[in-house]
N, C-alpha and C positions, 0 to 999 in steps of 0.2 A: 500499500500500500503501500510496497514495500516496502524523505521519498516514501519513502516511501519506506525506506524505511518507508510503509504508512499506513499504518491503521490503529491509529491514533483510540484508546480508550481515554473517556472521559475527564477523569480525576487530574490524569495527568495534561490534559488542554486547558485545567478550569487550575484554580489554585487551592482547591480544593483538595489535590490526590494528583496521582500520577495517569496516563496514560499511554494504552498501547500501542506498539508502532505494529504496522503492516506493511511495514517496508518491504512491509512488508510487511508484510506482513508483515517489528522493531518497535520498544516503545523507548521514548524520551521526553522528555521537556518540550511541550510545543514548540517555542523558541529556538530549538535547534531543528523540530521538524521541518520547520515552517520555512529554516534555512538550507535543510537538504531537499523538499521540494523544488524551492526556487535555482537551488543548483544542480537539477536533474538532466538537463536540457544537454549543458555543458559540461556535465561530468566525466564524458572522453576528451573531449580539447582540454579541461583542466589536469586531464592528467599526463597526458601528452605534454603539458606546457611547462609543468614539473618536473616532469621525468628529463624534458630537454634541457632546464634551468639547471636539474643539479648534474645533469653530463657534462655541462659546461664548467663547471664549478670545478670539477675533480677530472677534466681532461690530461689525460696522458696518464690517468691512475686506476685504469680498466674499469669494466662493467661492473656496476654497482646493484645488487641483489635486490628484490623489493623485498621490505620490509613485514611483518606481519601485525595488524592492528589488534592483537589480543587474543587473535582465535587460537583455538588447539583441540587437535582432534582429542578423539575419547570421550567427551561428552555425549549422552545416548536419549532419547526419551525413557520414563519408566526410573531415570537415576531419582535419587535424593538429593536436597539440596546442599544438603554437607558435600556429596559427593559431586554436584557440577561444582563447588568451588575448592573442591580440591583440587581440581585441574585447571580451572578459569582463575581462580585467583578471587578476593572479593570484588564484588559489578561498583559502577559508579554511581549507580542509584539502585533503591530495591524498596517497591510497595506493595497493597495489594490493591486491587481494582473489580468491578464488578459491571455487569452489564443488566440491562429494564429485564432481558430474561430469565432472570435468576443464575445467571452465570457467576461467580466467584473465581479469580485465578489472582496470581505474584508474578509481577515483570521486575526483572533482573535485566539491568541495562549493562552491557560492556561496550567499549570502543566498535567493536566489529558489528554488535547489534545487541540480539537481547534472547533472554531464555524465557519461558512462560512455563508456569508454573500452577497445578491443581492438585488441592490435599498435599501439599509437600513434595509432589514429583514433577519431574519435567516432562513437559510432553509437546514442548516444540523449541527449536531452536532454529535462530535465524539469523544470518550471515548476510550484511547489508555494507561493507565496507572493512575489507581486508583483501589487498591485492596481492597477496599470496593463498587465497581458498582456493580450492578446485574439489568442487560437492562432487555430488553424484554425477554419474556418466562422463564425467568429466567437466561439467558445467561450468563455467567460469561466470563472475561479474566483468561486464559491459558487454557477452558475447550478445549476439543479432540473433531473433528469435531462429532465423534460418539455420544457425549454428545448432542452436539447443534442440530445434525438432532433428538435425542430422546428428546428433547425441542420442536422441534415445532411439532413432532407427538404428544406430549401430550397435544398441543394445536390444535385438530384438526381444519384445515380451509383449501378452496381453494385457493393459493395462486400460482401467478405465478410473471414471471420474469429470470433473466438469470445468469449463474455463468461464472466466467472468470478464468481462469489459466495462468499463466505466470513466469518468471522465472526475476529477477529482479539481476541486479550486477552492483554492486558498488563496486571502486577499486577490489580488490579482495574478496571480501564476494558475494555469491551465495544467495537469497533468494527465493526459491520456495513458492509462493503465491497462491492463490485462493480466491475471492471475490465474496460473494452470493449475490445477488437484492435481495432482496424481495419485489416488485412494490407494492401490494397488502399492506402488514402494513408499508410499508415506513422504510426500513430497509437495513442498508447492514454490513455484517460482513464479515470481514476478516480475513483470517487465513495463517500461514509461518510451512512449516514444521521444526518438529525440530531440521533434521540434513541433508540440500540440497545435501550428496551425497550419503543417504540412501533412494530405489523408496518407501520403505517399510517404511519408516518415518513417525510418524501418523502429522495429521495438527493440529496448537494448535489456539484459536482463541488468535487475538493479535490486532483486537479494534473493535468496535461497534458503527453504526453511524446511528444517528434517522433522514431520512429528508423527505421534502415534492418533490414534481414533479421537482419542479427546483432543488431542491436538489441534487438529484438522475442523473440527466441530466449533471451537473458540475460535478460530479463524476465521471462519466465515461468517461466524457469530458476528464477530469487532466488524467487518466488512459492512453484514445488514445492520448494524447500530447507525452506520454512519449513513446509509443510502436513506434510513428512516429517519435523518437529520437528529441523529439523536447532539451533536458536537455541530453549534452553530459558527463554530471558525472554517469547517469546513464545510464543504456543498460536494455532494457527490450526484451527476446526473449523469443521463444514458445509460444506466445500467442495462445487462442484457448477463444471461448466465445460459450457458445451453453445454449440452453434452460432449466431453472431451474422451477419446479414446486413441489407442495406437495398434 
């Protein structure tokens, strides 16, 4: 909601509480969402524009490695919370948050994104800013949705589940979205195209989120919070949700 990091739970948009990101399905401080929406557009020319700033910097001093933003593998759905921060480290913010539908869960915010959390276990994790991830199938952040569908055709399997389209604005920044399920491996990625007033704009993925049943259910949960304007910062229109398979 991914950015989208975005799918934004309540608490955390109001000053109230925290809320969730859906950057993806990611939750944070509005105030920083609301600054990775508006940097969505450009978040390959920014990083290109980095990457060439500090090649220049340290020329003649070989290739410089990216970095990793806090992720590390091992983290599973089904853990404990003790046990995601044995491996994560303690998050940079951690509340709990709740949806109109009787939904209760805990976002755990890290650099790279955010963990969610029900009754004490994890049951989604989301990867919205770490240029050294590479999820499942190989999936990477900023690849073109082209890339990710020829990802999981190289992993053939039957898979289903459902994709959502919707058009997300905040103040004045447009984010044209699309978020794939994939029920089947426990999957959901999402993607922003990279310029909402071009229809011919390819979609770039912009986070990756590994979870279980519950998972999956609170995700889509946060999504229809918002399309029912439940979070008047932002407006989510066009939605459209229809059947996704491979």
């Amino acid at each position: 909601m991914p950015a989208v990091t975005a799918r934004f739970a309540k608490q955390l948009v109001k000053k109230d509480g925290p809320a969730v990101i859906r950057y993806g399905v990611v939750v944070v401080p509005f105030s920083e969402a609301d600054g990775r929406r508006h940097a969505i557009r450009t978040r390959l020319l920014l990083t290109l524009a980095i990457a060439f700033a500090l090649s220049a910097s340290v020329a003649g001093c070989g290739p410089q490695a990216p970095q990793t933003n806090g992720y590390k593998s091992g983290v599973e759905p089904g853990m404990s919370k003790d046990q995601v921060e044995s491996i994560l480290g303690s998050p940079k913010t951690q509340a709990p948050f709740s949806l109109p539908n009787n939904l209760s869960a805990y976002v755990m915010t890290y650099g790279f994104g955010q963990v969610l959390l029900e009754d004490g276990k994890a049951v989604a994790i989301t990867v919205a800013d770490d240029p050294t991830y590479v999820g499942p199938f190989g999936v990477k952040l900023g690849i073109q949705e082209d890339a990710m569908k020829a990802a999981f055709r190289a992993h053939k399997a039957k898979r289903t589940g459902h994709r959502d389209a919707y058009d997300v604005v905040v103040g004045t920044t447009d984010t044209r979205t699309r978020d794939y399920y994939d029920q089947t491996d426990g999957l959901i990625i999402e993607l922003a195209a990279a310029n909402p007033n071009d229809p011919l704009a390819p979609f770039n993925v912009i986070s990756v989120t590994r979870a279980n049943a519950d998972g999956l259910k609170l995700m889509a949960a946060i999504t229809k919070a918002k399309v029912g304007g439940l979070y008047p910062d932002q407006h989510v229109m066009n939605f459209v949700s229809e059947p996704w398979s491979t």
